[in-house]
C-alpha positions in Angstrom: -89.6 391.2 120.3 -93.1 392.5 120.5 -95.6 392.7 123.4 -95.0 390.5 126.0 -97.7 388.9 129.2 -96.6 387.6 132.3 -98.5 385.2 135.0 -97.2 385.0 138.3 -98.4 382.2 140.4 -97.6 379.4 143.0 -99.6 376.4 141.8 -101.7 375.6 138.5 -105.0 376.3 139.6 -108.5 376.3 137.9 -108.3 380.4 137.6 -104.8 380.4 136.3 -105.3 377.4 134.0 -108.2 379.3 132.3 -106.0 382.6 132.5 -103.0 381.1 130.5 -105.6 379.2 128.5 -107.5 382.5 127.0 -104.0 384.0 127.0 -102.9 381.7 124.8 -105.7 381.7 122.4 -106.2 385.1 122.1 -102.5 385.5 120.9 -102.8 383.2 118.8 -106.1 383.9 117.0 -104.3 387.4 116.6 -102.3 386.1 114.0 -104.1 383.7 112.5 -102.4 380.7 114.5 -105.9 379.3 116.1 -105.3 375.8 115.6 -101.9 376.2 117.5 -103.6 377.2 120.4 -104.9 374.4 122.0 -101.8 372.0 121.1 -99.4 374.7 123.0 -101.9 375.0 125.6 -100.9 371.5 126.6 -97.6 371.7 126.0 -97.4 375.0 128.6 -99.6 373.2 130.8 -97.2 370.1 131.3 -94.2 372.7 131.9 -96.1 374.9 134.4 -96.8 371.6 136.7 -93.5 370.2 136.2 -91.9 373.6 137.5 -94.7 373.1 140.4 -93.4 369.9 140.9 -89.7 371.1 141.1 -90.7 373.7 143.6 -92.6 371.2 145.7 -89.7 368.6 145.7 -87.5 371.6 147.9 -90.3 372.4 150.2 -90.0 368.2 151.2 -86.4 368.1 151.1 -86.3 371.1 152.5 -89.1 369.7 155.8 -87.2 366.5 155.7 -83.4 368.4 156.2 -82.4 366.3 153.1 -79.9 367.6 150.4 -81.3 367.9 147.1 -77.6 368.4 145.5 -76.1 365.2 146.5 -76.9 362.6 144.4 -77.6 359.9 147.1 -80.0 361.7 149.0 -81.6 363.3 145.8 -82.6 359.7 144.9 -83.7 358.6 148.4 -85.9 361.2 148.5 -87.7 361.3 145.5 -88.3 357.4 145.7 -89.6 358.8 149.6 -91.6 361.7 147.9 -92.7 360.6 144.7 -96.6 359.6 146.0 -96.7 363.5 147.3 -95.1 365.0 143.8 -98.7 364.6 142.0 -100.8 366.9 140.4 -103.8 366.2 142.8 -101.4 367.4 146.0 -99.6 370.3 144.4 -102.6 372.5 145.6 -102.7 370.7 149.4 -99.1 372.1 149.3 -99.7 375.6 148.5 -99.7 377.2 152.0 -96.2 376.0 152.6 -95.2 377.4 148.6 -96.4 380.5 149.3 -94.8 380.5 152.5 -91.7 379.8 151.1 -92.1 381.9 148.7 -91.8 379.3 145.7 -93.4 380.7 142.8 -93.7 379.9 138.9 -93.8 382.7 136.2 -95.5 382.3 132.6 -94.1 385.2 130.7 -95.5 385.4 126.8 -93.5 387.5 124.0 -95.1 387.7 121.0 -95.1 389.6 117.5 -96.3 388.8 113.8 -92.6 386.6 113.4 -93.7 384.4 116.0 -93.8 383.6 119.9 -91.4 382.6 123.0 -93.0 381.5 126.0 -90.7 380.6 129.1 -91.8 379.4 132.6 -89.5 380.1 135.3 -89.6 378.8 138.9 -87.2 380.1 141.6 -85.7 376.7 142.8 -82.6 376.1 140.4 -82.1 373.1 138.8 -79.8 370.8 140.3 -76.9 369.1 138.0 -78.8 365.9 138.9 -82.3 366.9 137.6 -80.3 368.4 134.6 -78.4 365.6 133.4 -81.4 363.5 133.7 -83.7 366.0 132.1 -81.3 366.5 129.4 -81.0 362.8 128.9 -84.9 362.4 128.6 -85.3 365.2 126.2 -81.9 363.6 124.1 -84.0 360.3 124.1 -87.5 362.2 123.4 -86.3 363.4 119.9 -85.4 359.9 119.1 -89.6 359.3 119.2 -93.0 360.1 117.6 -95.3 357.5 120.0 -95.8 358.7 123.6 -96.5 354.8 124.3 -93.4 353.7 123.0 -91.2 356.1 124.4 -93.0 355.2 128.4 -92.1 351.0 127.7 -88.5 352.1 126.7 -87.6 354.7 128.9 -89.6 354.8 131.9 -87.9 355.9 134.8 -89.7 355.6 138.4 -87.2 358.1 140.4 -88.5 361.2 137.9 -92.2 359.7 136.5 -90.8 358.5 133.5 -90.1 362.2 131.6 -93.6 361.8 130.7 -93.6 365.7 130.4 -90.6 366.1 128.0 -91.4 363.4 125.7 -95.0 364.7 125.5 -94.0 368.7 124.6 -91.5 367.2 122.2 -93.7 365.0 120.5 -96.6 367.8 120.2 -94.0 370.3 118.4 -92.7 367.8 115.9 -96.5 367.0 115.3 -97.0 371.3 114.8 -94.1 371.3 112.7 -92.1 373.4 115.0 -88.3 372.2 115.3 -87.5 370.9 119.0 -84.0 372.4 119.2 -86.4 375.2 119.9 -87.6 373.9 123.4 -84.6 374.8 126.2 -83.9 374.4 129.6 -81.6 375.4 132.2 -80.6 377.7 135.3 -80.6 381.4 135.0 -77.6 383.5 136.2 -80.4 384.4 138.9 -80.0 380.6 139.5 -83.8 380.2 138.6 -84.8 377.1 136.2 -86.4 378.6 133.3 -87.6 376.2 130.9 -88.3 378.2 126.5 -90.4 377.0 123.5 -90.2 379.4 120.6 -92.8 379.0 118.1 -92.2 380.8 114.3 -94.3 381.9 112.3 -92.6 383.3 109.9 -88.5 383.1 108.6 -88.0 386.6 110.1 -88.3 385.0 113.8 -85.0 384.8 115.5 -84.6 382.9 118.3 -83.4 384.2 121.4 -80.6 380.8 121.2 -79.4 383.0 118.0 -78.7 386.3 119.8 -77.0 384.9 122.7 -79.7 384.3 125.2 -79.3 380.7 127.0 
């Protein structure tokens, strides 16, 4: 596709949030996309500390000899967890990510046609946390108001999708379609989450070649 940047990390620090920050805006002013930059910023942002999050929630089942693939214990333990899967405590748990070797990858490709950005975390998605990912992102395209969607759909075992419905609601605002966002496990069983942003009718997304 064109030149592409990757970030390797194991929490969203204040050094890698300025990194992906200036990342981002420098591609972007490249091609004349400036006022893009910021509104993708967050977007990026929001997926990087969600795939923190994800990595986090098997480091606690993992302490706590729960499984995370069976549905009953999945729940149990995120209503048990949910006060440590925060923002704020991501970084306490760092030690133990690293140790575990749970990381997150930003990897950038870019070119005149337009960019795909996917973050990748190494703890695979389980059918739980897809069906109910893929149910919040179903109900996110149904709404413009970030209010509206939290009073309707709130959910207090995964925050409330506050993270979907927030990405979706910034492309539609962009322009960009929303089919264009995607998530799922890798054949490498990683979770890898893609948002492909055209600039021009020459972009093809990687959806359109065969790339899930």
């Amino acid at each position: 596709m064109g030149i592409t940047k990757d970030i390797n990390f194991y929490v969203l620090d204040e050094q890698i949030e300025r990194e992906v920050e200036s990342m981002l805006n420098e591609i972007f002013k490249q091609y004349g996309r400036a006022e893009y930059a910021g509104v993708i910023f967050t977007c990026v942002k929001e997926l990087i500390i969600n795939a923190a999050k994800a990595n986090l929630k098997r480091v606690l089942f993992e302490e706590h000899k729960m499984n995370i693939d069976d549905e009953k214990e999945y729940i149990a333990g995120m209503l048990r967890f949910r006060d440590e899967l925060t923002t704020a405590n991501i970084l306490k748990y760092e030690g133990k990510l690293r140790l575990r070797n749970y990381w997150v990858q930003v990897s950038i490709e870019h070119s005149m046609d337009g960019i795909c950005i996917e973050v990748t975390n190494n703890a695979h998605i389980t059918k739980i946390e897809e069906q109910r990912l893929r149910e919040k992102l179903k109900k996110a395209m149904q709404y413009t108001d970030i209010a509206q969607f939290y009073m309707e759909q709130g959910d207090e075992i995964e925050g409330a999708g506050m993270g979907i419905a927030l990405v979706i609601m910034l492309l539609k605002g962009l322009g960009v379609d929303p089919s264009l966002f995607r998530l799922g496990n890798t054949e490498e069983d990683k979770t890898l989450i893609r948002l492909e942003i055209p600039f021009t009718k020459n972009y093809i997304s990687k959806r359109d070649v065969g790339v899930h």
